[in-house]
C-alpha positions as CSV (number, residue, x, y, z in Angstrom):
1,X,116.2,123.6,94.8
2,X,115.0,121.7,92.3
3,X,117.8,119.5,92.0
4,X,117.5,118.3,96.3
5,X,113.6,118.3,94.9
6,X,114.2,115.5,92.0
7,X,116.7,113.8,94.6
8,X,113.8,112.9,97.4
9,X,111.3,112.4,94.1
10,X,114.3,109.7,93.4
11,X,114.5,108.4,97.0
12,X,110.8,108.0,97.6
13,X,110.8,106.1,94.4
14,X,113.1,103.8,95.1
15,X,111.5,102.9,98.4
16,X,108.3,102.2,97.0
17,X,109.0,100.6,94.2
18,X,112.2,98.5,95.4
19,X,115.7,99.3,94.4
20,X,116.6,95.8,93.3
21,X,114.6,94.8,96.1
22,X,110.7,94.2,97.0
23,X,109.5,97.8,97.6
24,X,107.2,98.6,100.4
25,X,103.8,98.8,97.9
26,X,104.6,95.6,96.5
27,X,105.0,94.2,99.9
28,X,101.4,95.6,101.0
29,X,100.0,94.3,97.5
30,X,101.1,90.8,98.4
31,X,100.1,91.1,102.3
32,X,96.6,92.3,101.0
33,X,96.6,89.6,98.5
34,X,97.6,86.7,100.8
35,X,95.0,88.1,103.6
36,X,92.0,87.8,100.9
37,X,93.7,84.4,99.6
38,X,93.0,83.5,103.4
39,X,90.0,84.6,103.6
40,X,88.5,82.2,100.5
41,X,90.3,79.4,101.8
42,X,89.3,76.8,104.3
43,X,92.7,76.7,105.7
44,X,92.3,79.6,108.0
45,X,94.4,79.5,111.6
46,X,90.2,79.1,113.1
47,X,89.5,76.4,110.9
48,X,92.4,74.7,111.5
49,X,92.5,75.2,115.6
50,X,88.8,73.6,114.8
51,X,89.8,70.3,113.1
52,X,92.6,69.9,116.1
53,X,90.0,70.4,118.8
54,X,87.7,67.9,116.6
55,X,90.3,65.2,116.2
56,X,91.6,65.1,120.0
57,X,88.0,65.0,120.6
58,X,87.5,61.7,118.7
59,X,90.9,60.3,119.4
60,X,89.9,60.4,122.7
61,X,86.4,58.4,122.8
62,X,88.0,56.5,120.2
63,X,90.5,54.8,123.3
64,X,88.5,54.9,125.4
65,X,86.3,52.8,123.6
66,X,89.1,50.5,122.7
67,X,90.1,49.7,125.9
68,X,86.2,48.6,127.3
């Protein structure tokens, strides 16, 4: 019993803390990590569908202006 009990205490380590690999609460750490990182930065996915929509926008009166 306490031998199968130390065996799954050994194989839920493993998978949480990687066996030689990233483990799964390193890869949530670095997920939550990167989501904060993203939400400090100006280089969100809205900002940057923002500046697309702005730059078509003035690439477009920009030819048509040079073409009057």
């Amino acid at each position: 019993m306490e031998k199968e009990l130390n065996e799954k205490l050994d194989a839920i380590h493993k998978l949480l803390m990687g066996n030689g690999k990233i483990g799964v609460t390193e890869m949530a750490r670095r997920a939550f990590e990167y989501m904060q990182h993203q939400d400090k930065t100006r280089n969100g996915l809205w900002d940057w569908g923002f500046r697309a929509v702005i730059l078509i926008f003035i690439s477009f009166i920009a030819v048509r202006v040079g073409l009057k």
